[in-house]
N, C-alpha and C positions, 0 to 999 in steps of 0.2 A: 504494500500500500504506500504509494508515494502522500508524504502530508505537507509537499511542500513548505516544507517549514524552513527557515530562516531569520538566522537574529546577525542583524545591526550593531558592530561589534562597537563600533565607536558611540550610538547610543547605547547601549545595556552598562547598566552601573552595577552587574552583578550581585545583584538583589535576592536571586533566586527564586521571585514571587512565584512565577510559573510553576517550577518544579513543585512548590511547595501543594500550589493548589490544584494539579494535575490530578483528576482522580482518579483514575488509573496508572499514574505513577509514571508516566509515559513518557514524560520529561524530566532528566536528570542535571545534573553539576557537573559537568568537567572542565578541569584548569580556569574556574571561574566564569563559565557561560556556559546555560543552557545550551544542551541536546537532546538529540533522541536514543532511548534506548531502544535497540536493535529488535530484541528478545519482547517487547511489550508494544510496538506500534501496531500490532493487528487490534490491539482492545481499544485501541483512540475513539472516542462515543462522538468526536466532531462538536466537542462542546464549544470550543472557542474559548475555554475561560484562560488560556496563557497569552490571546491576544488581547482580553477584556482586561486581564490584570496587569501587566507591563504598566508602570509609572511614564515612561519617556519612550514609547511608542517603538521598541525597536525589534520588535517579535513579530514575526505576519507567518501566517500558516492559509492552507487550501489557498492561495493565493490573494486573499485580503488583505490589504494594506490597512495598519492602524490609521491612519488619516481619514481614511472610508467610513469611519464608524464614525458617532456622537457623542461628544465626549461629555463624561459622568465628573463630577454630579450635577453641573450647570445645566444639562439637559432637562432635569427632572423637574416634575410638577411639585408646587411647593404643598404640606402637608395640608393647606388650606384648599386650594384645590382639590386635590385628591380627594379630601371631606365631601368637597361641592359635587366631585362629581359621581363618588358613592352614594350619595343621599339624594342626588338631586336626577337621576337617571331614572326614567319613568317606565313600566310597559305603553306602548301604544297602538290604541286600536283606532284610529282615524289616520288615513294616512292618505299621503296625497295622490294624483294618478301619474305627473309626470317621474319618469326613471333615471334615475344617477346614471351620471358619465359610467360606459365603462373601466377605462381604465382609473378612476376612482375607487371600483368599487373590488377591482383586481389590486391596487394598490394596496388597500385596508387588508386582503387577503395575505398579500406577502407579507405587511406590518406582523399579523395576527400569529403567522407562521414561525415566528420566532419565540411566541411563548413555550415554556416547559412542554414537556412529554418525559414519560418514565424511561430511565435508560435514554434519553435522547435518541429516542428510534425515529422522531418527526416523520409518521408514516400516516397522518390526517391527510383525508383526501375532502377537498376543500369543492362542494355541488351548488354549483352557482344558479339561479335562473336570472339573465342579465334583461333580456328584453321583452316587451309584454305583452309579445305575439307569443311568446312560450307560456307567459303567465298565466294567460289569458286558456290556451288550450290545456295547462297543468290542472288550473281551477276547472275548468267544466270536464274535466275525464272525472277529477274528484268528485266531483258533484252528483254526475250522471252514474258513477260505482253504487256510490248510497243511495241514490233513488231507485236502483236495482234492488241491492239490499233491503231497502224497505218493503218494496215492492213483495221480496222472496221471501221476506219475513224471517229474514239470516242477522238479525240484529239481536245480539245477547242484551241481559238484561241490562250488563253492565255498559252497553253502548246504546242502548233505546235513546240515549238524550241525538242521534243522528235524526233521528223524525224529526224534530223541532229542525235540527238546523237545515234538512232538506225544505222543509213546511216556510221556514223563513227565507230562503234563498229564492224560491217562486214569488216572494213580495218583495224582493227588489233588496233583503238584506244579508250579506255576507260574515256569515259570523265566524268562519272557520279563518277565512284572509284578511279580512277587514280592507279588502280592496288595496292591500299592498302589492306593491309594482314588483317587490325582490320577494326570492325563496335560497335560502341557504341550509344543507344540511351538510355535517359534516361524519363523515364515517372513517372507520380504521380498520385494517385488519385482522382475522381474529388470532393470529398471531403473537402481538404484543403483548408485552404482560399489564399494561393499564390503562384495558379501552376506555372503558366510562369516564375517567378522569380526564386524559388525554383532550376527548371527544369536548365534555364539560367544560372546561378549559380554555380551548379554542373558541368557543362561544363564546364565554364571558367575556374572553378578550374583545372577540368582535364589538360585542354588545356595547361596551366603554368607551373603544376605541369610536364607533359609530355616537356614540352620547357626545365627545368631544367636538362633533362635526356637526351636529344641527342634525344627523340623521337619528328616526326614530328606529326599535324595534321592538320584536314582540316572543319570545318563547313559544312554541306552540307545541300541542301535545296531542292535539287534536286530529294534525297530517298524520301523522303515526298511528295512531288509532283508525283512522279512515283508511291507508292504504294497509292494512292490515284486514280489513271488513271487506275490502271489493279485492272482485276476483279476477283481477288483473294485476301482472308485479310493475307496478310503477315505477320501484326502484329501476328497474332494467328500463322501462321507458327513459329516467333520467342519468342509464348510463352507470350504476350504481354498481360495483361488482357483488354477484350475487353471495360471497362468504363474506362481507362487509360486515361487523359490526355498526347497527343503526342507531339512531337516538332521536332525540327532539329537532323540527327543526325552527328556524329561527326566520321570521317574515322581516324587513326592513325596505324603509325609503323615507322619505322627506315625509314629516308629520304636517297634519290637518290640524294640528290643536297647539299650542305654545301653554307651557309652565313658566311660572315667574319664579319659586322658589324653593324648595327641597320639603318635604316631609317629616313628620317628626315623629319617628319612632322609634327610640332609644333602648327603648327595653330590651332586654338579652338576659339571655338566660347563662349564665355563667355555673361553672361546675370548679369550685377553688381547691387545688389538691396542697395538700402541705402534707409530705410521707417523714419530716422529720421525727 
């Protein structure tokens, strides 16, 4: 495995930070500068944290240059922020009909692509619905399953609330999309050892990173349930491999409704361990 690695000898102040934070050990000490040990570069997980930790930029691996990156901590959001924008991030169900640029909403995706994953196996496979001639025929395939189902009387007890939302969608209202222009679901492999979280994760990034831009979204639990109920795999309509681990997916686009301020709900349940 070539890892392209390379240190900058006249920058490295022989710090060691790399080797230290290497978590597989990957990177060693000799004659005072970082290497590679020979015996250990198949385990390298691509984490980047020997280019993230270098002081004076003088480490690059896979061929990133430390300049390429944003540099910490000036980048970050001050804690006050970050308050605002935990508490003040809304679900939305009014949402508008025009559709985000695409390459905006591919951007948000590569942003998102660099949160965690277990073992950094980054094996999220990231199901866009970009324009709203897809949307458009994603929503009525859905539509037209349940009113099958209804129809067949293939609706368990525990999904009967589908009558109501077919019963409502014939009077003009959409409860399952809320007439958003985007669909994202993100799926993994069943491979890895930590789909749910993984999958979890990637969302919530979106979602935040989406809060930060004026765009709304919405969790949805309901696509999942519906293409589960009709007996067509829609997954494979959207391209989906069929040993994918599934999850919720996530509606987003420009909101119908503005919030002026954050919510207040502080209470938390807290569990205080003291094993002294």
């Amino acid at each position: 495995m070539d890892l392209q690695f390379t240190v900058n000898q006249d920058l490295c102040i022989q710090c060691g930070a790399c080797a230290e934070d290497c978590p597989l050990r990957v990177i060693e000490m000799e004659s005072g500068y970082p290497v590679l040990n020979p015996s250990r570069i198949r385990l390298c997980i691509r984490c980047q944290h020997c280019l993230a930790v270098c002081p004076t930029g003088a480490l690059s691996i896979f061929g990133f240059k430390p300049e390429n990156s944003l540099p910490l901590p000036e980048s970050l959001p001050s804690v006050q922020q970050l308050t605002a924008l935990i508490k003040g991030r809304r679900s939305t169900r009014r949402f508008l009909a025009e559709p985000l640029d695409p390459d905006l909403i591919r951007q948000m995706i590569v942003t998102v692509a660099n949160g965690p994953t277990g073992k950094n196996n980054r094996q999220c496979l990231f199901t866009v619905i970009e324009d709203p001639a897809s949307m458009a025929v994603f929503r009525h395939e859905i539509m037209e399953g349940l009113r099958r189902a209804v129809a067949e009387k293939r609706l368990s007890e525990g999904l009967s609330y589908f009558r109501h939302v077919v019963s409502a969608w014939d009077k003009g209202r959409d409860i399952i999309f809320r007439n958003a222009p985007h669909l994202l679901i993100v799926t993994v492999p069943p491979t890895i050892t930590t789909p749910d979280a993984d999958i979890i994760i990637a969302m919530s990034y979106f979602e935040l990173l989406a809060a930060t831009m004026g765009i709304g979204t919405l969790w949805n639990a309901m696509i999942r349930w519906a293409i589960s109920t009709i007996n067509v795999d829609l997954y494979q309509r959207l391209n989906i491999p069929e040993d994918h681990i599934k999850s919720y997916a996530l509606l987003f686009g420009r909101p119908d409704v503005e919030y002026h301020r954050t919510v207040q709900r502080d209470e938390a349940m807290i569990n205080l361990v003291s094993l002294a």
